[in-house]
PDB file of N, CA, C and O in Angstrom:
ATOM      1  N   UNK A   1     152.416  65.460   5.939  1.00  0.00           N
ATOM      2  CA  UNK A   1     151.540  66.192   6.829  1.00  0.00           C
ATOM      3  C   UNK A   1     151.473  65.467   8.162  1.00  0.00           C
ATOM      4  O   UNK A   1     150.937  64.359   8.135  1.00  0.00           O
ATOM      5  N   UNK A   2     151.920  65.904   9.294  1.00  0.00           N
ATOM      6  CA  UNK A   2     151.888  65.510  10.516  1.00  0.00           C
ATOM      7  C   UNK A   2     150.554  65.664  11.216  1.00  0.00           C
ATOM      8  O   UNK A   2     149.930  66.708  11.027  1.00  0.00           O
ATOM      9  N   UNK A   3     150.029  64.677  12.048  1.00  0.00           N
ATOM     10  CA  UNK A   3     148.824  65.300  12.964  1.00  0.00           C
ATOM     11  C   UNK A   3     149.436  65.797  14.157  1.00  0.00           C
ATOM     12  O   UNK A   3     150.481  65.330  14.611  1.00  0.00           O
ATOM     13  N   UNK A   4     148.655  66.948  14.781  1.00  0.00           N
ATOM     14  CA  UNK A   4     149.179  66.920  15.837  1.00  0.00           C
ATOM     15  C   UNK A   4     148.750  65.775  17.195  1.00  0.00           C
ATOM     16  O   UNK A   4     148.060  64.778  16.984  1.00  0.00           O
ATOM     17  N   UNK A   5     149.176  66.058  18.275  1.00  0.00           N
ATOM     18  CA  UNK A   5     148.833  65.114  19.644  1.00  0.00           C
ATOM     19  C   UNK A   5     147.268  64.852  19.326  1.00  0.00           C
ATOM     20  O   UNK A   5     146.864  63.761  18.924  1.00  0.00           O
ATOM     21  N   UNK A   6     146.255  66.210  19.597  1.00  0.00           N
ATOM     22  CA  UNK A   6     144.929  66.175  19.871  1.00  0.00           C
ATOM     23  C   UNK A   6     144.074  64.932  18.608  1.00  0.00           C
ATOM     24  O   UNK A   6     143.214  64.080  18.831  1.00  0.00           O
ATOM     25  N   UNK A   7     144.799  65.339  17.245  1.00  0.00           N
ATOM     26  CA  UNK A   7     144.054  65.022  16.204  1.00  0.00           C
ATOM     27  C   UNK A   7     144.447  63.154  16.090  1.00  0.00           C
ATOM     28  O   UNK A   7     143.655  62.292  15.710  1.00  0.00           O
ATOM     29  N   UNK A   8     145.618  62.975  16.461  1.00  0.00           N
ATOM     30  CA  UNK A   8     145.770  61.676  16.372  1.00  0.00           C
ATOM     31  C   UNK A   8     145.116  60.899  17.644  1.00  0.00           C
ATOM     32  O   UNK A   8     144.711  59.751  17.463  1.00  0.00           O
ATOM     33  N   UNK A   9     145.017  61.430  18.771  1.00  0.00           N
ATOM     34  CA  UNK A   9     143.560  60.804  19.249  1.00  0.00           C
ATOM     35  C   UNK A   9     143.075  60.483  19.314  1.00  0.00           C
ATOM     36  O   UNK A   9     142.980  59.323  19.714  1.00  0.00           O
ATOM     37  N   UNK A  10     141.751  61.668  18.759  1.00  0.00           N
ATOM     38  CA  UNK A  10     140.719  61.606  18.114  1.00  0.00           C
ATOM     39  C   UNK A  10     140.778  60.785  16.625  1.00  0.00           C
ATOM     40  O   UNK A  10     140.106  59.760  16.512  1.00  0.00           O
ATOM     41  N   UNK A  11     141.239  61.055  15.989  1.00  0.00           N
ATOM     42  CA  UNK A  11     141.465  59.514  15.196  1.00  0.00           C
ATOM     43  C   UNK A  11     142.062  57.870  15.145  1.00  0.00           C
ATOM     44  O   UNK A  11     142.109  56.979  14.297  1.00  0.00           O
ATOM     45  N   UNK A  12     142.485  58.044  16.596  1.00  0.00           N
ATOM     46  CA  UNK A  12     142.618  56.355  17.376  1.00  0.00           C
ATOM     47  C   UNK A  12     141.908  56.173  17.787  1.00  0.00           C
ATOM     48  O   UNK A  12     141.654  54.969  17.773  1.00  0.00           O
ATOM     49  N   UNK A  13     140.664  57.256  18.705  1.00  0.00           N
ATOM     50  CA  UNK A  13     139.672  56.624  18.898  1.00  0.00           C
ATOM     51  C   UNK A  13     138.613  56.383  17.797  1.00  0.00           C
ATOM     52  O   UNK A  13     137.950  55.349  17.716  1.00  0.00           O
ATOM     53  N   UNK A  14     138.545  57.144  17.190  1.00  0.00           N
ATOM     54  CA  UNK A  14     137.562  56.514  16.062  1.00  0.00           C
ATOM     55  C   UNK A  14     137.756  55.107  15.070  1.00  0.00           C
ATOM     56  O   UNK A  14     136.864  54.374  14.645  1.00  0.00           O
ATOM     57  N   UNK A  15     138.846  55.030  14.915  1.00  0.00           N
ATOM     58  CA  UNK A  15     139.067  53.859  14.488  1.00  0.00           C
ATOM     59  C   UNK A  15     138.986  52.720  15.285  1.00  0.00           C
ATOM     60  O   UNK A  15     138.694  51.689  14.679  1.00  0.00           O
ATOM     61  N   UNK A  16     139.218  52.615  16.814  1.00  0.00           N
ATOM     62  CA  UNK A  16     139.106  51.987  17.637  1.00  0.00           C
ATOM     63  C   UNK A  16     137.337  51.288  17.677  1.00  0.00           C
ATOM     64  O   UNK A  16     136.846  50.175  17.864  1.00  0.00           O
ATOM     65  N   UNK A  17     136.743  52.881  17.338  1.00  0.00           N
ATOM     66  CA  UNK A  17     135.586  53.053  17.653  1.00  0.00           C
ATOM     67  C   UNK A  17     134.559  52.046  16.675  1.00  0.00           C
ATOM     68  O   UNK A  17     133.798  51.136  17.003  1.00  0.00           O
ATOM     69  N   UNK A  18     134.957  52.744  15.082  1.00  0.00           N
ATOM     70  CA  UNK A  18     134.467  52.343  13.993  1.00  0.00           C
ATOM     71  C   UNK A  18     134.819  51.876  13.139  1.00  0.00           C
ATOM     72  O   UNK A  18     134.057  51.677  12.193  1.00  0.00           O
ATOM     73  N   UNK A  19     136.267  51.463  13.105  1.00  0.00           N
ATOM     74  CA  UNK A  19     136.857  50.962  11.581  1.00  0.00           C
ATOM     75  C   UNK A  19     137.348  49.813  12.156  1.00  0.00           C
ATOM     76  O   UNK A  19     137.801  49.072  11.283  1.00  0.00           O
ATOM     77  N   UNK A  20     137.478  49.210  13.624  1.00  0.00           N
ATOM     78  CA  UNK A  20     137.549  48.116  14.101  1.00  0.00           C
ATOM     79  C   UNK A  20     136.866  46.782  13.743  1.00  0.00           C
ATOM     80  O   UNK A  20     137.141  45.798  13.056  1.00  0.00           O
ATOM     81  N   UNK A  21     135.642  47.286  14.682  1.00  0.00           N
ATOM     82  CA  UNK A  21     133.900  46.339  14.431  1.00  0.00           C
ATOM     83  C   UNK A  21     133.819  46.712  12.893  1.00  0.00           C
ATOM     84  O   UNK A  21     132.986  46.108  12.217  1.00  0.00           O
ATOM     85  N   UNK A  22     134.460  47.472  12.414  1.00  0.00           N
ATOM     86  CA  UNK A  22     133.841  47.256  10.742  1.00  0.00           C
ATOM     87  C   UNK A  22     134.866  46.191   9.852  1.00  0.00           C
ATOM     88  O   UNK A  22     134.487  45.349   9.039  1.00  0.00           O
ATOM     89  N   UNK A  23     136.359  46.511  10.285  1.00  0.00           N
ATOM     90  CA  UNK A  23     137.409  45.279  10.009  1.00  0.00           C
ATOM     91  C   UNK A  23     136.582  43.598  10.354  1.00  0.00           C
ATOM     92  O   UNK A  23     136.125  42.739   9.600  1.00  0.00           O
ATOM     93  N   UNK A  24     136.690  43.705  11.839  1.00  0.00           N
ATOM     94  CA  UNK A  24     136.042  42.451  11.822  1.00  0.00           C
ATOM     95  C   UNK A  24     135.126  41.893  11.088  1.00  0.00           C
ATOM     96  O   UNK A  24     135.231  40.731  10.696  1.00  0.00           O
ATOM     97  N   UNK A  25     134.034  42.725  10.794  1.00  0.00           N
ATOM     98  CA  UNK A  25     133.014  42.079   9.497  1.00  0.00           C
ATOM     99  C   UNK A  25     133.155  41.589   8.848  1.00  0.00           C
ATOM    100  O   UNK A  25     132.973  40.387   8.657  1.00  0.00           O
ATOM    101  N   UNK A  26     133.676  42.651   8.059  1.00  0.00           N
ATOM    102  CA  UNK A  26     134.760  42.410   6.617  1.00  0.00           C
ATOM    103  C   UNK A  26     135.302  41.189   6.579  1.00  0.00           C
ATOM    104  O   UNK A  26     134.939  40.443   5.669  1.00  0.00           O
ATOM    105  N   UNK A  27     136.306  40.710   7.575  1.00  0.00           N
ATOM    106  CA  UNK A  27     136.919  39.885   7.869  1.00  0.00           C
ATOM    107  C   UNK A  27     136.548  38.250   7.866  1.00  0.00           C
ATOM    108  O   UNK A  27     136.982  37.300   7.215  1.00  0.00           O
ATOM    109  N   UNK A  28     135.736  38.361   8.703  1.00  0.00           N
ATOM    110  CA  UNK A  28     134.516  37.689   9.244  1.00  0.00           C
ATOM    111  C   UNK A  28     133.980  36.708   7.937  1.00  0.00           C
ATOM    112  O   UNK A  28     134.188  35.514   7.726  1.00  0.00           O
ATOM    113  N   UNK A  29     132.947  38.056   6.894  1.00  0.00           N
ATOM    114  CA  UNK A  29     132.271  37.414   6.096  1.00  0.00           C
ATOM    115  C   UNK A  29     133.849  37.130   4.662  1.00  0.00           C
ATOM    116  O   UNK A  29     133.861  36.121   3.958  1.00  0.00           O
ATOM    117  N   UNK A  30     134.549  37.829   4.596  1.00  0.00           N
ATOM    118  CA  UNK A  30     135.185  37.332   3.536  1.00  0.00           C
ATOM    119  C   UNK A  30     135.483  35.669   3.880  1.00  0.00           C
ATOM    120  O   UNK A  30     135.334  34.796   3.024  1.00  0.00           O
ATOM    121  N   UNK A  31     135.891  35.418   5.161  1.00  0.00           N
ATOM    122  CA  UNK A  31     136.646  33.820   5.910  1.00  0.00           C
ATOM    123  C   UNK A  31     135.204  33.128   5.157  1.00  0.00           C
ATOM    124  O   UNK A  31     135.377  32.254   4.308  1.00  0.00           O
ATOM    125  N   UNK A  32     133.605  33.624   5.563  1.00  0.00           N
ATOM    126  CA  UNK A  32     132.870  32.821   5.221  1.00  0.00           C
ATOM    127  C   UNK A  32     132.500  32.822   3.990  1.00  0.00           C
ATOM    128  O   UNK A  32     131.677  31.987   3.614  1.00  0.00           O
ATOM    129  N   UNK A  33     133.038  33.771   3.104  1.00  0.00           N
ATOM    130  CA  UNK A  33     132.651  33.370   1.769  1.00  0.00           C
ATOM    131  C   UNK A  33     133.759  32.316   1.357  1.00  0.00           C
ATOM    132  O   UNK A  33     133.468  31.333   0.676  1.00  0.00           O
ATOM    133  N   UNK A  34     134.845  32.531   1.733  1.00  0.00           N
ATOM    134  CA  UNK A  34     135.920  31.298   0.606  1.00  0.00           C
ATOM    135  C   UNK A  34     135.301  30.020   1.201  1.00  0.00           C
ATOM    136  O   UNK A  34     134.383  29.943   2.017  1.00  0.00           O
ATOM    137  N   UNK A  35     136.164  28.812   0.483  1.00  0.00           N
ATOM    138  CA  UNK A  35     135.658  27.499   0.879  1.00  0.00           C
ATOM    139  C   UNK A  35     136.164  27.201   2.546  1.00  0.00           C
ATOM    140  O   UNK A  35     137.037  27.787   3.186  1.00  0.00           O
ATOM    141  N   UNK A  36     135.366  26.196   2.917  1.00  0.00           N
ATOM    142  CA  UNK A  36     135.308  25.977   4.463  1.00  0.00           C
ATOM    143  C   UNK A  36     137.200  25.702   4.122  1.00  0.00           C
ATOM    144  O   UNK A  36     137.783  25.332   3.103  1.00  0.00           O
ATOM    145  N   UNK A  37     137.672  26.062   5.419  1.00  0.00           N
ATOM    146  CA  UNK A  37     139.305  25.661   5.506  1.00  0.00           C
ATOM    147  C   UNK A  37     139.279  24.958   6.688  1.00  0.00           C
ATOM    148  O   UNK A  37     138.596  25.077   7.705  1.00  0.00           O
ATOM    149  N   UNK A  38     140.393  23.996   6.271  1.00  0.00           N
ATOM    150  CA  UNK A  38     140.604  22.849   7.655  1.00  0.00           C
ATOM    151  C   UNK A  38     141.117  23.968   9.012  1.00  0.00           C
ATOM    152  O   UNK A  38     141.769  24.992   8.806  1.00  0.00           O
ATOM    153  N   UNK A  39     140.639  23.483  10.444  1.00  0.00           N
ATOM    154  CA  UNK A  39     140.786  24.472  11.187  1.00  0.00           C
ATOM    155  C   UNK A  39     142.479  24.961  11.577  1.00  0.00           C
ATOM    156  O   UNK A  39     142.742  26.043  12.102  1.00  0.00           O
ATOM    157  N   UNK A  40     143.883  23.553  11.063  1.00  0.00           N
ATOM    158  CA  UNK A  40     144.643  24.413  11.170  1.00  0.00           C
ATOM    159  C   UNK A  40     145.441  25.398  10.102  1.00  0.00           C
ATOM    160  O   UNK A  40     146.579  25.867  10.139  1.00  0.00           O
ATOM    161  N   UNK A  41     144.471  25.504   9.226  1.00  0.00           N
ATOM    162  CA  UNK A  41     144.705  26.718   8.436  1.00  0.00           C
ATOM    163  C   UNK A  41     144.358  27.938   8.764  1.00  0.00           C
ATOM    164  O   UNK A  41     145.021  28.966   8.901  1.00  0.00           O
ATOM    165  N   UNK A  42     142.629  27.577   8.935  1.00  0.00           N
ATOM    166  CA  UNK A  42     141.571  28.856   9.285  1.00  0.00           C
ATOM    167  C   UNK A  42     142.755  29.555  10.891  1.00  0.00           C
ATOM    168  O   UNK A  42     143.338  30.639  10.933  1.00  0.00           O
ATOM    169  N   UNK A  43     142.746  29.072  11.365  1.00  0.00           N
ATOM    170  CA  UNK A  43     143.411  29.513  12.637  1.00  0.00           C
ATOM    171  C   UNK A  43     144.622  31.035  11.911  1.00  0.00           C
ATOM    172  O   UNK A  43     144.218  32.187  11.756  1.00  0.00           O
ATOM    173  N   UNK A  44     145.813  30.637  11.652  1.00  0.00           N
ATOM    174  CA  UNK A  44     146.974  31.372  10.841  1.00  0.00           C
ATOM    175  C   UNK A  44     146.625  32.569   9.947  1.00  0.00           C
ATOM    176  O   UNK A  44     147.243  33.615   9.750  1.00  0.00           O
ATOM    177  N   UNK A  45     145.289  32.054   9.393  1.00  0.00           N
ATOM    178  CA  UNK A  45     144.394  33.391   8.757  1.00  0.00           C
ATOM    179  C   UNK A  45     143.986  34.160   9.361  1.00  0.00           C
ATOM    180  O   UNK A  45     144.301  35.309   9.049  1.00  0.00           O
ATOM    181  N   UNK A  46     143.129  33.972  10.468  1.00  0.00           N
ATOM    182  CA  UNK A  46     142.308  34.702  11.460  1.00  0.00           C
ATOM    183  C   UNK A  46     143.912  35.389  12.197  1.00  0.00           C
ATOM    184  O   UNK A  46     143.743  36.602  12.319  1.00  0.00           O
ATOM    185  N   UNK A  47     144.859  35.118  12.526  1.00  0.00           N
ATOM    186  CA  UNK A  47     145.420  35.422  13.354  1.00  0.00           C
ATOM    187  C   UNK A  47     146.343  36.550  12.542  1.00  0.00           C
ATOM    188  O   UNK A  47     146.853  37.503  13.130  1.00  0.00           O
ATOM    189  N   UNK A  48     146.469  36.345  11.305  1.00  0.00           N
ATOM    190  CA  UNK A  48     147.334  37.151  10.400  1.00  0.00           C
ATOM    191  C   UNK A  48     146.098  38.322   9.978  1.00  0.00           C
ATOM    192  O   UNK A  48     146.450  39.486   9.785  1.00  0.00           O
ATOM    193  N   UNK A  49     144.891  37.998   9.872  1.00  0.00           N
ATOM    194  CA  UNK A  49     144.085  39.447   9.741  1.00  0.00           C
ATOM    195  C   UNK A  49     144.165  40.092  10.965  1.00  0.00           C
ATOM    196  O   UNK A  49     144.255  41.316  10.876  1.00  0.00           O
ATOM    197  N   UNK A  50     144.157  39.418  12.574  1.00  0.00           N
ATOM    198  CA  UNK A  50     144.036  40.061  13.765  1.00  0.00           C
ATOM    199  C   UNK A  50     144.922  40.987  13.839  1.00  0.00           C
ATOM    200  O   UNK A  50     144.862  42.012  14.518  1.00  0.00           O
ATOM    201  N   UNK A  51     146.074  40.510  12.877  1.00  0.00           N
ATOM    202  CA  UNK A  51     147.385  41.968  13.177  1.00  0.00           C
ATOM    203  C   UNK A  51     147.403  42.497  12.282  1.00  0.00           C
ATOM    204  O   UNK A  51     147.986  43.558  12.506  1.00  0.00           O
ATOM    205  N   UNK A  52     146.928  42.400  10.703  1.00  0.00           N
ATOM    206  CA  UNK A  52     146.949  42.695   9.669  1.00  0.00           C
ATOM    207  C   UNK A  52     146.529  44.336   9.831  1.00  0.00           C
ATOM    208  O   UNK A  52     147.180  45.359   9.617  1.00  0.00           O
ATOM    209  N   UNK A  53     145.110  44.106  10.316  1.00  0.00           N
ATOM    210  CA  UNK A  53     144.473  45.975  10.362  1.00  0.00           C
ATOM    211  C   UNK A  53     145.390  47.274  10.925  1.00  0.00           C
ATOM    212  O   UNK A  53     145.218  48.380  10.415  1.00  0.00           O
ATOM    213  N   UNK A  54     146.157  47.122  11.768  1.00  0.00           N
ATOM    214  CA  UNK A  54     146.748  47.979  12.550  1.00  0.00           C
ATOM    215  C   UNK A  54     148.054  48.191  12.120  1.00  0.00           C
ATOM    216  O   UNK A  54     148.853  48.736  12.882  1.00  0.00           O
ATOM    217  N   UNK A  55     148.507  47.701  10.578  1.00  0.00           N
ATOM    218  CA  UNK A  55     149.654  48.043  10.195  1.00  0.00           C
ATOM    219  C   UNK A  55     149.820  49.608   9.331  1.00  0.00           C
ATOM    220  O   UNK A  55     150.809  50.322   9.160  1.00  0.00           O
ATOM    221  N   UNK A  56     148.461  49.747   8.919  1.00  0.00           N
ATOM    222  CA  UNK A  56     148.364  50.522   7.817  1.00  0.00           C
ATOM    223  C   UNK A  56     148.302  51.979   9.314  1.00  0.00           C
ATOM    224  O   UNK A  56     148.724  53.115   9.100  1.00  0.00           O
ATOM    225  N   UNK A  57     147.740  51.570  10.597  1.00  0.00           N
ATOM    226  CA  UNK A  57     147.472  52.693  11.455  1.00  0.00           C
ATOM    227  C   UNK A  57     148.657  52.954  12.329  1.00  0.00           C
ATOM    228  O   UNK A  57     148.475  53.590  13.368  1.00  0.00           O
ATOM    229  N   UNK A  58     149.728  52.573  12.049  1.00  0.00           N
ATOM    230  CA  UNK A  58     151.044  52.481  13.442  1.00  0.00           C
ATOM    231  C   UNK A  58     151.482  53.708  13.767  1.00  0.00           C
ATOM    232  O   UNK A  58     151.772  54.046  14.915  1.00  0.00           O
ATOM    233  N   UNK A  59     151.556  54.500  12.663  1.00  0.00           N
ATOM    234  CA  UNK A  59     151.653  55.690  13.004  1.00  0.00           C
ATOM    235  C   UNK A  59     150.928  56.923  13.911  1.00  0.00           C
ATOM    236  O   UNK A  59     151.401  57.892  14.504  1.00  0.00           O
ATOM    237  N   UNK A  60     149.371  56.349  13.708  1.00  0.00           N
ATOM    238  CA  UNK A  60     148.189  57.005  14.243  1.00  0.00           C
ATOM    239  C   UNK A  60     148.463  56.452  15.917  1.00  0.00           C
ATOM    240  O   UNK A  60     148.534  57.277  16.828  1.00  0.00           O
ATOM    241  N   UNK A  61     148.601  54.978  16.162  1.00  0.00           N
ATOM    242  CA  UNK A  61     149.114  54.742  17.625  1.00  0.00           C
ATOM    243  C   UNK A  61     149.726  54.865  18.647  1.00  0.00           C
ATOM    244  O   UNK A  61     149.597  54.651  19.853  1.00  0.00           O
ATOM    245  N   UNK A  62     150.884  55.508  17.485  1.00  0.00           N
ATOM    246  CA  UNK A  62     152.167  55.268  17.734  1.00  0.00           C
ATOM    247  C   UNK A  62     152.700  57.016  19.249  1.00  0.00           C
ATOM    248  O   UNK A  62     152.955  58.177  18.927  1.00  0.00           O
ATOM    249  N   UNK A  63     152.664  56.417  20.725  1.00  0.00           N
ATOM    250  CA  UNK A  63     152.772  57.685  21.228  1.00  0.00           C
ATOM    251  C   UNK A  63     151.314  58.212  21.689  1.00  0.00           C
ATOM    252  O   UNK A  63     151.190  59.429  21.827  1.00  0.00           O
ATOM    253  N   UNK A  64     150.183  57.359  21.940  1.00  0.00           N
ATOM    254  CA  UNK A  64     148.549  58.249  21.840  1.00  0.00           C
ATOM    255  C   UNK A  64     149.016  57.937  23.711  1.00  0.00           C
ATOM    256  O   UNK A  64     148.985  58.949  24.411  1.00  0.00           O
ATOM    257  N   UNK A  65     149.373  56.738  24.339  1.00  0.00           N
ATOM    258  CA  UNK A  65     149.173  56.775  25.733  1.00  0.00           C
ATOM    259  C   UNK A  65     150.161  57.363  26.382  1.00  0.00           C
ATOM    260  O   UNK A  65     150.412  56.885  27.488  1.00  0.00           O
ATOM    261  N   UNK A  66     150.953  58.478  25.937  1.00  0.00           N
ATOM    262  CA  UNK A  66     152.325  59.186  26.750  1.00  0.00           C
ATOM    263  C   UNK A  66     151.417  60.940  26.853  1.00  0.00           C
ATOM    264  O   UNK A  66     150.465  61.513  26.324  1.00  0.00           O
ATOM    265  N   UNK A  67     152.011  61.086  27.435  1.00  0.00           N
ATOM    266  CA  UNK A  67     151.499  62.851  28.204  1.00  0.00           C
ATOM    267  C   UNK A  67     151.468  63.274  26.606  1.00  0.00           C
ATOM    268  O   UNK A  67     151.931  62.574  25.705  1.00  0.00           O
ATOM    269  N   UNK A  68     150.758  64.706  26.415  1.00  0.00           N
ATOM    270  CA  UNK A  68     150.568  65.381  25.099  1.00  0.00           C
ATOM    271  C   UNK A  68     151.734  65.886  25.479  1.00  0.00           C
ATOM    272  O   UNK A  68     151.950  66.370  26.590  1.00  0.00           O
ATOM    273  N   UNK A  69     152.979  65.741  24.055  1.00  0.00           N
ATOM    274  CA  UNK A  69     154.354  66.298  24.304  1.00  0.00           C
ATOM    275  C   UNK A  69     154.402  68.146  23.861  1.00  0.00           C
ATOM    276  O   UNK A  69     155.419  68.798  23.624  1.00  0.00           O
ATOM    277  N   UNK A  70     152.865  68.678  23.860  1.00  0.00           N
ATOM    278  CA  UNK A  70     152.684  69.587  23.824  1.00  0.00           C
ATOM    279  C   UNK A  70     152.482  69.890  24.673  1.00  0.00           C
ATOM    280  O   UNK A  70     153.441  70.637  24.871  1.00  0.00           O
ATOM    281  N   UNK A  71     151.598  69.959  25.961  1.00  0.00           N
ATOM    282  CA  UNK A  71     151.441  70.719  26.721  1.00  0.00           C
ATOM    283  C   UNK A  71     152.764  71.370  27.838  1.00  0.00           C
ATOM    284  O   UNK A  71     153.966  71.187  27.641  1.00  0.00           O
ATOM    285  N   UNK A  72     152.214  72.084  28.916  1.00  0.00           N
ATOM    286  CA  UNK A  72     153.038  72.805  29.214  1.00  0.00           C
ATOM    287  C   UNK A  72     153.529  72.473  31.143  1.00  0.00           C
ATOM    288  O   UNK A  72     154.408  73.146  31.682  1.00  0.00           O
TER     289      UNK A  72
END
């Protein structure tokens, strides 16, 4: 099932919007629940979740800042 131009959007921005600041949380408190990690570990983690979220969305990104290849 393809989205079209409009709908993938509107669902980059919402994720932008809300599933972002909600990743980070997530993120956030899981780092603070495991045991403290020496900082050049913690670093490689933080940096591998920073790209981690946006793999599952590449498709939704993918093409949102080019003209709608629909219009006329």
């Amino acid at each position: 099932m393809a989205l079209g131009y409009k709908a993938r959007k509107r669902l980059s921005l919402l994720i932008l919007l809300v599933g972002m600041p909600a990743y980070i949380v997530l993120a956030v408190t899981v780092m603070n629940a495991l045991p403290r990690l020496p900082l050049w570990a913690e670093v490689p983690v933080y940096l591998l979740l920073g790209v981690a979220w946006i793999l599952p969305f590449k498709a939704v990104f993918k093409g949102i800042g080019q003209e709608d290849p629909d219009a006329e």
